[in-house]
N, C-alpha and C positions, 0 to 999 in steps of 0.2 A: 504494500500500500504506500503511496507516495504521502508523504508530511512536508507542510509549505518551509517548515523551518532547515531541511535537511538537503541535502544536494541530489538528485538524481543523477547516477550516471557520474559522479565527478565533477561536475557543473554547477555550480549554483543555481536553484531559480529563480527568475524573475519574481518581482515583486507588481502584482497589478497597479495600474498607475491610480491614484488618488488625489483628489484637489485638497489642498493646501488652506487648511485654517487654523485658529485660533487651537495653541496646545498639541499642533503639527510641528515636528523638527523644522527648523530650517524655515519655518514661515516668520514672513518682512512685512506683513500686511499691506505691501503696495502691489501684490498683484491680483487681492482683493477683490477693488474696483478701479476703475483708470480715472475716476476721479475722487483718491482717498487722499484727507483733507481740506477737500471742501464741501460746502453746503450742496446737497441733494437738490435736483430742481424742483421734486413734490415736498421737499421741506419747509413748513411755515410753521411763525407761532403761532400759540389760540390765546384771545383773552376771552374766556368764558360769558358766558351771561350774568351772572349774579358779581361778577368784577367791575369796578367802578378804578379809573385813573384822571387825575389831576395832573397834568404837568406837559413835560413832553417825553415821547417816544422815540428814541432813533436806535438806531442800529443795522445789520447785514446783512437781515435775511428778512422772508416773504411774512407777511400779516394777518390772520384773518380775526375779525374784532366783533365782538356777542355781545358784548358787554358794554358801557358809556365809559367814553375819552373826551377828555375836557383838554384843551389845552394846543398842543402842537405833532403833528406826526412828520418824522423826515428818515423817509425810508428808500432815499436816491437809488437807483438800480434794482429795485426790489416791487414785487405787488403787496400794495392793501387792498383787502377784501371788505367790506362792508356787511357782515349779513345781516337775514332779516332781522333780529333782535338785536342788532349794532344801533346804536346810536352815539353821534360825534357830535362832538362841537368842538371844529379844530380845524386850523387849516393845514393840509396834506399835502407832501410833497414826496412825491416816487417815482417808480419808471412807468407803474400801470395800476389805476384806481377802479375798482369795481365795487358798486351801490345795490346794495341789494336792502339795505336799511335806509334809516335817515343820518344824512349829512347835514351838519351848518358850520359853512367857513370855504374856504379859498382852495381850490384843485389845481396842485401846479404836478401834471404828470408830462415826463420826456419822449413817452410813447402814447397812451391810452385811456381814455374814459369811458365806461362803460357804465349806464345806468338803467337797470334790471327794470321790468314791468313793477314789480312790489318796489322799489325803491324812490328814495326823494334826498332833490342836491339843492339846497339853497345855496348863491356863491356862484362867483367867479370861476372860470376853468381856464385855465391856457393850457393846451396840450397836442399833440402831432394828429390825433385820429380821435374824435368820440362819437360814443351810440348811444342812442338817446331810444329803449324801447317804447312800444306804445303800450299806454299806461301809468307810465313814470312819472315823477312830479321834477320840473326843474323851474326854476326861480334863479336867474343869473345873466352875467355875460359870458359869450366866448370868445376863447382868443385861441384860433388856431394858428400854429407854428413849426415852419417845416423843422425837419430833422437839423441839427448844426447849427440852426442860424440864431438861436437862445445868446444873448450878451454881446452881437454883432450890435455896437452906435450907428443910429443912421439907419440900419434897418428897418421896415415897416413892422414886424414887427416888435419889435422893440421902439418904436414912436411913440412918444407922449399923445395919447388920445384922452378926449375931456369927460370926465364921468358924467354917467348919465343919472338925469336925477329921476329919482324913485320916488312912486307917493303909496304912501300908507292909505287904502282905505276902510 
């Protein structure tokens, strides 16, 4: 009878090949995944529903917000998600803003706005692309802005345009 630990023949045998993990000889965990250390692209944080923040937010990675944020989001290169039990009061700046809750405050995204049928944005947007479903509630101006041209002087857009005035009634 042949046993895996013994030689047949004079020989060694082969050892069947096996992927390399955690508590393997010889594993470096960089051939893992080809992108190990960094952020996953389905990686985001969650603030819960019953979470309440005061202040500001920033940091590296993606968003998704249940819960009420008062204050300031600056989450450059990264998406906030708004869901349906999000509620903000804050203005947001990221690569890509999605409204699936209520917003109030200012949308500066470098790619995208998207605001969901259940969703509502009061504020301002400057942003390269937004979708405005049917259903949605928006209350603002826009300022679409091609790709690159953000902090170009002289630029259209970046021109002083004059605010338009609002009435309460």
């Amino acid at each position: 009878m042949w046993k895996p630990n013994q030689p047949a023949g004079g020989t060694p045998a082969p050892e069947p090949a096996r992927p390399a993990g955690p508590g393997t000889p010889g594993y470096s965990g960089a051939a893992a995944s080809p992108a190990a250390g960094s952020v996953p692209a389905g990686e985001q944080a969650t603030i819960g529903k019953s979470l309440v923040i005061k202040g500001e937010v920033s940091g590296s990675e993606s968003l998704y917000i249940d819960g009420k944020i008062e204050g300031a989001i600056n989450l450059p290169g990264n998406r906030v998600t708004v869901g349906r039990n999000g509620q903000v009061a804050a203005n947001i700046m990221a690569r890509e803003v999605v409204v699936l809750g209520k917003v109030r405050g200012n949308v500066h995204a470098s790619d995208r706005v998207d605001i969901r049928s259940e969703g509502s944005l009061t504020g301002d947007v400057i942003a390269a692309r937004i979708s405005i479903e049917d259903g949605a509630f928006f209350k603002g101006g826009i300022d679409i802005r091609k790709p690159g041209s953000e902090g170009k002087p002289g630029s259209p857009a970046t021109a002083a345009t004059p605010e338009p005035a609002t009435t309460e009634s």
